[in-house]
PyMOL CGO cylinders between C-alpha atoms (Angstrom):
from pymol import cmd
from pymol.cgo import CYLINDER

trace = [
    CYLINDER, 52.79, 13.67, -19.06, 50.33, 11.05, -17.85, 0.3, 1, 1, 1, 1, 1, 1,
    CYLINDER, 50.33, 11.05, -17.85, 52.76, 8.90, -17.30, 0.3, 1, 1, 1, 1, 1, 1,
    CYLINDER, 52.76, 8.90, -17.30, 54.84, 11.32, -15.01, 0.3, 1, 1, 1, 1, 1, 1,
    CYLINDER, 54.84, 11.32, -15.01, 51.04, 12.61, -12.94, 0.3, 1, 1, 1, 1, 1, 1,
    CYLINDER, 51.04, 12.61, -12.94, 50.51, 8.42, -12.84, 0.3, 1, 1, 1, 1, 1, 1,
    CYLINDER, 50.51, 8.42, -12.84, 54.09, 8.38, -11.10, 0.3, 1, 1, 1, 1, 1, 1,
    CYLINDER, 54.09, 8.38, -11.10, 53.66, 10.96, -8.78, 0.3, 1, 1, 1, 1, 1, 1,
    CYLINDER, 53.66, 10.96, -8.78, 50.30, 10.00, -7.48, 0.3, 1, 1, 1, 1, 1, 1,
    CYLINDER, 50.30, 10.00, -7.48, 51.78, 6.46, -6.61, 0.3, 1, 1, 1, 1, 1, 1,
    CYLINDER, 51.78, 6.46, -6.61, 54.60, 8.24, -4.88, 0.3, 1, 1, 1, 1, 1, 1,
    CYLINDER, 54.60, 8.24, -4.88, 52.44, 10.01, -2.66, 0.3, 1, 1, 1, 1, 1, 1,
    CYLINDER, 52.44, 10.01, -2.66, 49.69, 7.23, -2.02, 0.3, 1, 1, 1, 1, 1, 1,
    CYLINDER, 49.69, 7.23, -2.02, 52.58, 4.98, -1.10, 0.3, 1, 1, 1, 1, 1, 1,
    CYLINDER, 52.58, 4.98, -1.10, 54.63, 7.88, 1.38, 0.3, 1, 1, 1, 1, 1, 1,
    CYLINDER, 54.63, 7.88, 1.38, 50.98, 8.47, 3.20, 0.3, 1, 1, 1, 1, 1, 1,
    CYLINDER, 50.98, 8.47, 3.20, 50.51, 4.65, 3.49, 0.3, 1, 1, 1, 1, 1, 1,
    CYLINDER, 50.51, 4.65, 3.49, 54.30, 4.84, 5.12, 0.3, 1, 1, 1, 1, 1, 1,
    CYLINDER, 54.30, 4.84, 5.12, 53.16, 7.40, 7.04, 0.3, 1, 1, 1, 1, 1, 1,
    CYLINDER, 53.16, 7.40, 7.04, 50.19, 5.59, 8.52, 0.3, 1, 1, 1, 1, 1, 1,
    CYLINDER, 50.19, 5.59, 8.52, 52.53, 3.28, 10.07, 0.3, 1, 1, 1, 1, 1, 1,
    CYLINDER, 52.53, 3.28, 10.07, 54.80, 5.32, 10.95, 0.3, 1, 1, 1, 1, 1, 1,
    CYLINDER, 54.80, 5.32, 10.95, 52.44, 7.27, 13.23, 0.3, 1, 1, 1, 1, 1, 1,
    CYLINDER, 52.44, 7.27, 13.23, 50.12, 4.14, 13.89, 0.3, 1, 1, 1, 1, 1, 1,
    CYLINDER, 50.12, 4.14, 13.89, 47.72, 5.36, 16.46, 0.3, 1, 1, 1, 1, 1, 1,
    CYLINDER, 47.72, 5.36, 16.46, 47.88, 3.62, 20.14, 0.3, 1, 1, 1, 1, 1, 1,
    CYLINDER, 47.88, 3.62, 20.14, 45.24, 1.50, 21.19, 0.3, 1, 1, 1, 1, 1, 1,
    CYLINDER, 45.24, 1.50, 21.19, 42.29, 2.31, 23.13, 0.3, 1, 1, 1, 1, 1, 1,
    CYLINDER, 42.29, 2.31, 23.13, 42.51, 1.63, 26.77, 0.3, 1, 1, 1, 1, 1, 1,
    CYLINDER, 42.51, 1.63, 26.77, 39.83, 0.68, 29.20, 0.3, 1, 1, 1, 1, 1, 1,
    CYLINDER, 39.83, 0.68, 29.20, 37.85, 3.34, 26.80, 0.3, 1, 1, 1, 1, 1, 1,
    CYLINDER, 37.85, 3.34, 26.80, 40.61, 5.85, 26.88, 0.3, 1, 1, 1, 1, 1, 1,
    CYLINDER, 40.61, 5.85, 26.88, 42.85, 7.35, 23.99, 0.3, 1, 1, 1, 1, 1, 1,
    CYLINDER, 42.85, 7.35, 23.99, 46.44, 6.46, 25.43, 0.3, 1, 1, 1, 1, 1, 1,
    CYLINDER, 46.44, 6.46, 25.43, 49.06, 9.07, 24.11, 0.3, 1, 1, 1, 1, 1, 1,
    CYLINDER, 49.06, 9.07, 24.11, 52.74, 8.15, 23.04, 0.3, 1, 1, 1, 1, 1, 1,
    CYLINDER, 52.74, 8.15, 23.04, 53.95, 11.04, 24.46, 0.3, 1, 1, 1, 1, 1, 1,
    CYLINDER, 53.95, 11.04, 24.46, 52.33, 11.09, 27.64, 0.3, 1, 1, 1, 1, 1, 1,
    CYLINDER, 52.33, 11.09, 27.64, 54.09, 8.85, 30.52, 0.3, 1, 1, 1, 1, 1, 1,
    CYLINDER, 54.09, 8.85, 30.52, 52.76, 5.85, 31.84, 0.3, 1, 1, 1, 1, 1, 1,
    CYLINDER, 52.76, 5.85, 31.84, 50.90, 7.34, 34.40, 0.3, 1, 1, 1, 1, 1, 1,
    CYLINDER, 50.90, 7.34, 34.40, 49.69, 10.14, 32.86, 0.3, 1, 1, 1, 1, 1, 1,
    CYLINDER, 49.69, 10.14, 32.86, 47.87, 7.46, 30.62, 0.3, 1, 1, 1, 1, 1, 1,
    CYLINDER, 47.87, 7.46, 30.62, 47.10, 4.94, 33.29, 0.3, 1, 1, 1, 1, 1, 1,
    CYLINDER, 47.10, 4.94, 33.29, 44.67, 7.64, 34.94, 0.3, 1, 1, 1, 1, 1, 1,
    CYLINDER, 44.67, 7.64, 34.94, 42.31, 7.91, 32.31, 0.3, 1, 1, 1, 1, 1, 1,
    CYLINDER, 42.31, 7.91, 32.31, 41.96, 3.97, 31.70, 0.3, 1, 1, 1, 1, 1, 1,
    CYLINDER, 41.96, 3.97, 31.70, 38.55, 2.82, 33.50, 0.3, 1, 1, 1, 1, 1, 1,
    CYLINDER, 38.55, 2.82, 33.50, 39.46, -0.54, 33.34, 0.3, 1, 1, 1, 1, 1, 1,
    CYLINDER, 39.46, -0.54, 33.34, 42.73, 0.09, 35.73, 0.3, 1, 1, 1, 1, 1, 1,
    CYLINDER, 42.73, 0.09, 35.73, 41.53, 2.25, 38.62, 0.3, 1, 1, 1, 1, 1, 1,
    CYLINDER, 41.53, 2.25, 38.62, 42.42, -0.47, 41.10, 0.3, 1, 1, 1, 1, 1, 1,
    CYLINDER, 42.42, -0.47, 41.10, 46.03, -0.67, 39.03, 0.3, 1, 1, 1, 1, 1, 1,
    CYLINDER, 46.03, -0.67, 39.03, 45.92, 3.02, 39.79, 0.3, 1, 1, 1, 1, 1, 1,
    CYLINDER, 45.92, 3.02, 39.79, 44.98, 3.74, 43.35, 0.3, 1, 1, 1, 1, 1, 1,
    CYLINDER, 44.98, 3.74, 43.35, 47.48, 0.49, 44.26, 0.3, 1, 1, 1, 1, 1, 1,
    CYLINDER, 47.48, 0.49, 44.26, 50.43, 2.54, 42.82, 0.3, 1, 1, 1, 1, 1, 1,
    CYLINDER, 50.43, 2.54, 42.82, 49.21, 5.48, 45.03, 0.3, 1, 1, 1, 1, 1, 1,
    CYLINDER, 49.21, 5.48, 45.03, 49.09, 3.22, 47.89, 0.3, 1, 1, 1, 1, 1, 1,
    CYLINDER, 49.09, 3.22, 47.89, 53.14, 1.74, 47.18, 0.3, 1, 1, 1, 1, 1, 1,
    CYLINDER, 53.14, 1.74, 47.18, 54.22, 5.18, 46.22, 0.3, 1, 1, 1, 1, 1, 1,
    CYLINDER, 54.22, 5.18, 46.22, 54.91, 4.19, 42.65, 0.3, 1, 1, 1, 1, 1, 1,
    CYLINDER, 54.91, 4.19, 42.65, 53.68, 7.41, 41.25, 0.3, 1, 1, 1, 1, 1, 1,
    CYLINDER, 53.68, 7.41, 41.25, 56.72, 9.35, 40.80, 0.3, 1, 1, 1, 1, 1, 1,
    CYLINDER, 56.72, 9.35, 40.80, 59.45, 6.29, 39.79, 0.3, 1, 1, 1, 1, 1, 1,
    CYLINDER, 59.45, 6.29, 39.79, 56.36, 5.11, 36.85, 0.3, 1, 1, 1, 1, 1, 1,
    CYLINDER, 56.36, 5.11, 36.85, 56.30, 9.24, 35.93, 0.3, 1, 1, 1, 1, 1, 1,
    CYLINDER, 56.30, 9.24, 35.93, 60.27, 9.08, 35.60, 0.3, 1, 1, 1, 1, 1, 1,
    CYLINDER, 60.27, 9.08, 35.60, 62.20, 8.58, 32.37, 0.3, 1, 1, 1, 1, 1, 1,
    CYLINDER, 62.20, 8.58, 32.37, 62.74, 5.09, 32.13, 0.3, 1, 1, 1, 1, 1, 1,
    CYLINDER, 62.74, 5.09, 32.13, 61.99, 2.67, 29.65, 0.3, 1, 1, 1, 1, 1, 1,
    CYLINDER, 61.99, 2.67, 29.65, 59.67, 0.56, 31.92, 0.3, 1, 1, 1, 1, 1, 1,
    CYLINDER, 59.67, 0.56, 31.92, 57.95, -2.28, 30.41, 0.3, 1, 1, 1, 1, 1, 1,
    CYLINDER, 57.95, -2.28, 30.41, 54.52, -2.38, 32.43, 0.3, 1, 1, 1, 1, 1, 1,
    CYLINDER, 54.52, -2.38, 32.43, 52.13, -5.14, 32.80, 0.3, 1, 1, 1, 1, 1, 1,
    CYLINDER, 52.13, -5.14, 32.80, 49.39, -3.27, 33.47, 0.3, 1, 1, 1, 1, 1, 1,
    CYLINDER, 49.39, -3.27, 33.47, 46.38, -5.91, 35.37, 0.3, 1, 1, 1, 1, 1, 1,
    CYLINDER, 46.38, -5.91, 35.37, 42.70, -5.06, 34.88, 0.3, 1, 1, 1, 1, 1, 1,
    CYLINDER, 42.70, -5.06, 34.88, 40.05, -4.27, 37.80, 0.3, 1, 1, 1, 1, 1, 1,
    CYLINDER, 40.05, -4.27, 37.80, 38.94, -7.76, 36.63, 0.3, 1, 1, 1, 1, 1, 1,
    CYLINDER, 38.94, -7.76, 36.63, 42.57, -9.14, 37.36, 0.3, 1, 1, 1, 1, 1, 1,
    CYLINDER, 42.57, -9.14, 37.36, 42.21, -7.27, 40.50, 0.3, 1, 1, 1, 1, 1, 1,
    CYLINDER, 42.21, -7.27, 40.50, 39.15, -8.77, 41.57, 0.3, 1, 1, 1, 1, 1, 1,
    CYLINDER, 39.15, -8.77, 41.57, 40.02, -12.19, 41.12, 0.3, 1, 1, 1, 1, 1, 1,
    CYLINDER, 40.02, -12.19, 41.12, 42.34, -12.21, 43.79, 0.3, 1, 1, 1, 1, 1, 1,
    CYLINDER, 42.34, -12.21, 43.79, 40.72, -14.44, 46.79, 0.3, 1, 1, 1, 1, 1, 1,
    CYLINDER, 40.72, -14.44, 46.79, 38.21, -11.86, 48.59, 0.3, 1, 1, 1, 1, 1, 1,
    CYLINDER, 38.21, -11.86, 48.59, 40.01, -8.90, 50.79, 0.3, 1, 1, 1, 1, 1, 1,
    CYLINDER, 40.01, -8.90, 50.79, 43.27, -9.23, 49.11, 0.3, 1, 1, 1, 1, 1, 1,
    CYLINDER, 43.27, -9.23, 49.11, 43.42, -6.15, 47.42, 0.3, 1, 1, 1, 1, 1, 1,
    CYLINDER, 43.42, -6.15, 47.42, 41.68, -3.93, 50.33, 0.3, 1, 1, 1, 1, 1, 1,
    CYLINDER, 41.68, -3.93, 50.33, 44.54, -6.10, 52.75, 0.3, 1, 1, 1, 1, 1, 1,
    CYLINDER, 44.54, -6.10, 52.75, 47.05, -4.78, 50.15, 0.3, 1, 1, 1, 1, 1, 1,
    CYLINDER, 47.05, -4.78, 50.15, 46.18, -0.79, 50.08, 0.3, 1, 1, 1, 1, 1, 1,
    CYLINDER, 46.18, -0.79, 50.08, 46.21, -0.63, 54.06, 0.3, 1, 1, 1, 1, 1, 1,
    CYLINDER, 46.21, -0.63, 54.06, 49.69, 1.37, 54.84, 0.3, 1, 1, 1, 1, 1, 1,
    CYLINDER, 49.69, 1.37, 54.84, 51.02, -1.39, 57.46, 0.3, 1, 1, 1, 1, 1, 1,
    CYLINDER, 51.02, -1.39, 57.46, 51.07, -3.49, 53.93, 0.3, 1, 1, 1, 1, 1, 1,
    CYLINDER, 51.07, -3.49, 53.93, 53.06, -1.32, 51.63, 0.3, 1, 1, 1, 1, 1, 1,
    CYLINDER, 53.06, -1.32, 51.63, 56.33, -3.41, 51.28, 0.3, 1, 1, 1, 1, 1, 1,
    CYLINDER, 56.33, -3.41, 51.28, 54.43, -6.50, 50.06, 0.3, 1, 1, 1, 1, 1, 1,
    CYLINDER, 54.43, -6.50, 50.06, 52.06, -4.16, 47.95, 0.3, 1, 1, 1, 1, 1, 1,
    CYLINDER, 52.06, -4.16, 47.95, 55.29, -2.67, 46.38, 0.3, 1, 1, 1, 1, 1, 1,
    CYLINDER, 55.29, -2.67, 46.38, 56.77, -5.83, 45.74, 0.3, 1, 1, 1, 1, 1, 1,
    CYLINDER, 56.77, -5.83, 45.74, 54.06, -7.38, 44.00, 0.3, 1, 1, 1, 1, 1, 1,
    CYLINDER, 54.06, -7.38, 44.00, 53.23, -3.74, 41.71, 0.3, 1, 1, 1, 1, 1, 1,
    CYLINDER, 53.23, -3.74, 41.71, 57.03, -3.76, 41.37, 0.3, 1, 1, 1, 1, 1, 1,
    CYLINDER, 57.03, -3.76, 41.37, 56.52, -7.34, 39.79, 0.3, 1, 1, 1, 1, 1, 1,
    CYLINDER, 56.52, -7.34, 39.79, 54.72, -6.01, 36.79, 0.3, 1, 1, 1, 1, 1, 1,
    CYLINDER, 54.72, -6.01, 36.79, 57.61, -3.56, 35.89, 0.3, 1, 1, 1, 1, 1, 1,
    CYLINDER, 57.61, -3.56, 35.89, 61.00, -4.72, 33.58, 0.3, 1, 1, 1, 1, 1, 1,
    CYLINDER, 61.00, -4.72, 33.58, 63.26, -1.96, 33.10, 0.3, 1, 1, 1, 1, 1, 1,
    CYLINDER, 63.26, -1.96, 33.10, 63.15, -1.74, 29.83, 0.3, 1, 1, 1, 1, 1, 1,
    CYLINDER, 63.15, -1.74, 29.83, 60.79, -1.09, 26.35, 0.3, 1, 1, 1, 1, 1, 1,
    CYLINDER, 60.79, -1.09, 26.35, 59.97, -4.78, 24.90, 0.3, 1, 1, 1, 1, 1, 1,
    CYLINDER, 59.97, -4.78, 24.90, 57.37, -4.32, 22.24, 0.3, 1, 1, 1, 1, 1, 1,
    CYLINDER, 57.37, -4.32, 22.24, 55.92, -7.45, 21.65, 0.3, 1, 1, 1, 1, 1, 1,
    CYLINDER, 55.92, -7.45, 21.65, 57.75, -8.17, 18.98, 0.3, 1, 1, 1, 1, 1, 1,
    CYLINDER, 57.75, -8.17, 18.98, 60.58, -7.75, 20.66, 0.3, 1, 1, 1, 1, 1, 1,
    CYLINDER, 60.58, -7.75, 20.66, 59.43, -10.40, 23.12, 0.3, 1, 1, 1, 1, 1, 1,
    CYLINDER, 59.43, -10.40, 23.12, 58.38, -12.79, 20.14, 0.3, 1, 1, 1, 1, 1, 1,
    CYLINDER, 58.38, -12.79, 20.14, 62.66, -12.51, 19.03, 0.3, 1, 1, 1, 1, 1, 1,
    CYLINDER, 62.66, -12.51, 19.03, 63.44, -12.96, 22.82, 0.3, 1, 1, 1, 1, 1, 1,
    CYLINDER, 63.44, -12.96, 22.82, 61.28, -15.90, 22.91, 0.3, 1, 1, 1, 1, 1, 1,
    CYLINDER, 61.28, -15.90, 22.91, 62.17, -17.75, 19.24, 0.3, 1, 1, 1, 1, 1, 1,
    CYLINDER, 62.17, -17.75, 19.24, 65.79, -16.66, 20.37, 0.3, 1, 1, 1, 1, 1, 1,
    CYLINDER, 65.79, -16.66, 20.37, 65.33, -18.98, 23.74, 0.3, 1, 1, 1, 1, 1, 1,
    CYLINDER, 65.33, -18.98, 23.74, 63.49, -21.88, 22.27, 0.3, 1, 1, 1, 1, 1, 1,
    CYLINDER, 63.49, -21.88, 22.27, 60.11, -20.78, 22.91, 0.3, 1, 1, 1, 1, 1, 1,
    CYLINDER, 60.11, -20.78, 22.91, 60.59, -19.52, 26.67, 0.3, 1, 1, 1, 1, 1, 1,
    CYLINDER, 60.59, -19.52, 26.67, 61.99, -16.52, 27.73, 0.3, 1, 1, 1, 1, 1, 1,
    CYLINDER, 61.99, -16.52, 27.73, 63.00, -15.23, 31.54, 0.3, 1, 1, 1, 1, 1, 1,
    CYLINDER, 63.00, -15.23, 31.54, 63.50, -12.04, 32.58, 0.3, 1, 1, 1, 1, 1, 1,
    CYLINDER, 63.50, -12.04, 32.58, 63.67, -10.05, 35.95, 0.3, 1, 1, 1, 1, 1, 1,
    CYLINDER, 63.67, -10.05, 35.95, 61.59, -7.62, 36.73, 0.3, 1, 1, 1, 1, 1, 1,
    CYLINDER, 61.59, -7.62, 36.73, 62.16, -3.79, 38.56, 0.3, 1, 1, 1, 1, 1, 1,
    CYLINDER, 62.16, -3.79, 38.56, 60.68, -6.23, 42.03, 0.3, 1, 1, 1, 1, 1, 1,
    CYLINDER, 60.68, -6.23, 42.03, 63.22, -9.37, 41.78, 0.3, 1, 1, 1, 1, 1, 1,
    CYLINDER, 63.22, -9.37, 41.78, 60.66, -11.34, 40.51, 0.3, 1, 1, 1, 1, 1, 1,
    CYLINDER, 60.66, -11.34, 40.51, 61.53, -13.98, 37.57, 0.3, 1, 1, 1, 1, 1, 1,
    CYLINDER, 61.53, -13.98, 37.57, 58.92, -14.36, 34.66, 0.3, 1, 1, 1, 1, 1, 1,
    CYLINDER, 58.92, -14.36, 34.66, 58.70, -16.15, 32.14, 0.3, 1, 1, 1, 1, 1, 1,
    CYLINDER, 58.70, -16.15, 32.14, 57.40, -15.19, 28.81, 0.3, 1, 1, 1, 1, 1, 1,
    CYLINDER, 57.40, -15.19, 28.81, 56.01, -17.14, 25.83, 0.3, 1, 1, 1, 1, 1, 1,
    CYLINDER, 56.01, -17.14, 25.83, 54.41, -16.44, 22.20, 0.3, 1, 1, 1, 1, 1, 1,
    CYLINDER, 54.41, -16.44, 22.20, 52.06, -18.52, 20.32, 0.3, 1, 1, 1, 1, 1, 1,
    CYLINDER, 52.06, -18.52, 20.32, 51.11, -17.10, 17.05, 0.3, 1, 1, 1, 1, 1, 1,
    CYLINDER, 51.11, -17.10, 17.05, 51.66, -13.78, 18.50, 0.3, 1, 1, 1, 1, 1, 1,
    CYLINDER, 51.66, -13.78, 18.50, 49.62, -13.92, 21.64, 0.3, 1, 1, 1, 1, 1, 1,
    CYLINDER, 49.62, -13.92, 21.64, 52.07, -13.72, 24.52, 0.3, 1, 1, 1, 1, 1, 1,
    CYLINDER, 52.07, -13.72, 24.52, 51.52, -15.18, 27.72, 0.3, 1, 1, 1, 1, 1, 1,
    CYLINDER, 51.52, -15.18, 27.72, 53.45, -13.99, 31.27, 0.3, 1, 1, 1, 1, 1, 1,
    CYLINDER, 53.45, -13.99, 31.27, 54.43, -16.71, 33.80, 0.3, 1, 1, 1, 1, 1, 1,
    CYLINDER, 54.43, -16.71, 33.80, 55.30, -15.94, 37.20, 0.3, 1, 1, 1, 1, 1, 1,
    CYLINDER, 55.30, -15.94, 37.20, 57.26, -17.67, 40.41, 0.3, 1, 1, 1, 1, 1, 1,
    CYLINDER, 57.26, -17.67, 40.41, 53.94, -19.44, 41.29, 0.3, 1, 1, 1, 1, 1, 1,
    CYLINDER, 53.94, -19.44, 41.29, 52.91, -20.36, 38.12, 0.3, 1, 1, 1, 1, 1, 1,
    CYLINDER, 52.91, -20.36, 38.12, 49.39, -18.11, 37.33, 0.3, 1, 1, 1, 1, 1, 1,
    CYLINDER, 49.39, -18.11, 37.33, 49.32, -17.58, 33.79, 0.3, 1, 1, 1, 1, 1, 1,
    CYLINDER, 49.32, -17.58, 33.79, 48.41, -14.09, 32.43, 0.3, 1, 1, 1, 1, 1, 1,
    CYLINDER, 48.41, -14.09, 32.43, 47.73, -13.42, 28.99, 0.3, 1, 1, 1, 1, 1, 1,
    CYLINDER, 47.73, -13.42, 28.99, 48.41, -9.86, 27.22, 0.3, 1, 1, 1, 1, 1, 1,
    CYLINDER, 48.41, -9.86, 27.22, 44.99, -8.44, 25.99, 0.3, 1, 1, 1, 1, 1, 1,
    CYLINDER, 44.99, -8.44, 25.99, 46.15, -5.17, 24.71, 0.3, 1, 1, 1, 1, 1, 1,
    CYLINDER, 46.15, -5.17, 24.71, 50.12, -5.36, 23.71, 0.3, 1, 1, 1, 1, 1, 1,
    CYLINDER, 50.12, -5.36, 23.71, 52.02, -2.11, 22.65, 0.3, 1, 1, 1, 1, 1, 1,
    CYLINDER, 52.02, -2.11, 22.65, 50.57, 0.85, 24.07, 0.3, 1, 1, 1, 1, 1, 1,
    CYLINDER, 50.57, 0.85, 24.07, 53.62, 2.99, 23.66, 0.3, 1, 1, 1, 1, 1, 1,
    CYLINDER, 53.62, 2.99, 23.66, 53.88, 5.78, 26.65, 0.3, 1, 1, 1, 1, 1, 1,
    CYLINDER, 53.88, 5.78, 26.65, 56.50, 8.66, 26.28, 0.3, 1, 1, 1, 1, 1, 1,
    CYLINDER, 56.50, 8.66, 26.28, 58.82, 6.54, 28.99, 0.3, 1, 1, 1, 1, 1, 1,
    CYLINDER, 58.82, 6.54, 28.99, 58.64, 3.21, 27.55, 0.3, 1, 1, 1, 1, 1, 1,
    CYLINDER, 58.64, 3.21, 27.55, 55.42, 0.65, 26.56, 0.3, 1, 1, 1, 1, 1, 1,
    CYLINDER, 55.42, 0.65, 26.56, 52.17, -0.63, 28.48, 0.3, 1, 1, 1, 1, 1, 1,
    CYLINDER, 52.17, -0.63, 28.48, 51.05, -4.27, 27.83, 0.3, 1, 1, 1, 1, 1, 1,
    CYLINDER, 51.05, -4.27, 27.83, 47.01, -4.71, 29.67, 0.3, 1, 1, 1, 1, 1, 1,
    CYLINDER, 47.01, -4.71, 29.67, 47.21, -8.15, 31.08, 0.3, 1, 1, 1, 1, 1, 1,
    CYLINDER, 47.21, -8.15, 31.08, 44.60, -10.42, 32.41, 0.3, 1, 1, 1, 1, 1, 1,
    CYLINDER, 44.60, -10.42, 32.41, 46.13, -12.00, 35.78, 0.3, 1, 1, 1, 1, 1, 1,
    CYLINDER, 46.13, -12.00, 35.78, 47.85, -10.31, 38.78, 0.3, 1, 1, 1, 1, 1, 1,
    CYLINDER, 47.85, -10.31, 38.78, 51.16, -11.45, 38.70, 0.3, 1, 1, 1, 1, 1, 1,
    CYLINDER, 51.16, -11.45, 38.70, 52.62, -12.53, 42.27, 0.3, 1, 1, 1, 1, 1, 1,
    CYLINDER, 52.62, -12.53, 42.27, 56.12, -12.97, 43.51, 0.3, 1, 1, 1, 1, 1, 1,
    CYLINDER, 56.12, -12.97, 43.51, 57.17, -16.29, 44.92, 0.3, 1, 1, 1, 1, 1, 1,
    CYLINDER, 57.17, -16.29, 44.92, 56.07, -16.51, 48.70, 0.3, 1, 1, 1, 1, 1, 1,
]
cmd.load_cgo(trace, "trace")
């Protein structure tokens, strides 16, 4: 009889510990719970650290195609990315005459598709330790992992690294990067 109660209470220690990863909770987000089953912008809204993200997909229209079905794969820049554009850039980018380039550049941070980041450390092993893929924009980046901290490339060569990777949204996956990506000029 022991042995059987010794038995069961394994069983169930190890189906909870399964079930902790199964339903591994999302990271926190610029001080925000982020919800899997809430849609990418339903999630970006409440993130402090991506108001600028925010009001720039206002600005390009974005709001309804980043609300649709998807998978997307977004690289989400911080205010601090933001702000580390050369002085009037991003106030330059919100007026309406600029919309087009403002699109192109948001449209830049979106692959359409869901590429967990270990999905992008296969991709990347697969492809000898580079991997290139187009984004939602027409924009070519290149990724890279080292010892599981992946690193975004794009046309002009900045360098963004992926602070927060895997923040699962109901319409595909949110990866908080540290750079503002830009499209070839």
């Amino acid at each position: 009889m022991r042995k059987i109660t010794k038995l069961l209470f394994a069983g169930a220690v190890a189906i909870s510990a399964l079930a902790g990863v199964a339903y591994a909770k999302n990271p926190m987000v610029g001080g925000a719970p982020m919800y899997a089953e809430k849609n990418i912008i339903e999630n970006a809204v409440n993130s402090k650290d991506h108001t600028t993200l925010v009001a720039a997909v206002k600005a390009a229209g974005l709001v309804e195609t980043l609300q649709g079905k998807g998978p997307f794969t977004v690289l989400a820049p911080t205010n601090e990315a933001f702000a580390a554009l050369p002085k009037g850039t991003v106030e330059t980018l919100l007026k309406p005459e600029n919309k087009d380039k403002l699109t192109k550049i948001l449209t830049c941070h979106v692959v359409a598709a869901k590429a967990m980041s270990g999905d992008v450390a296969k991709m990347v092993k697969a492809d000898g330790g580079a991997h290139k893929v187009k984004t939602a924009g027409g924009c070519e980046l290149t990724l890279k992992d080292k010892g599981g901290k992946v690193t975004v490339t794009d046309e002009s060569g900045n360098v963004a690294h992926v602070t927060i990777a895997d923040v699962e949204q109901s319409n595909g996956v949110i990866h908080v990067i540290d750079k503002v990506l830009l499209p070839k000029m």
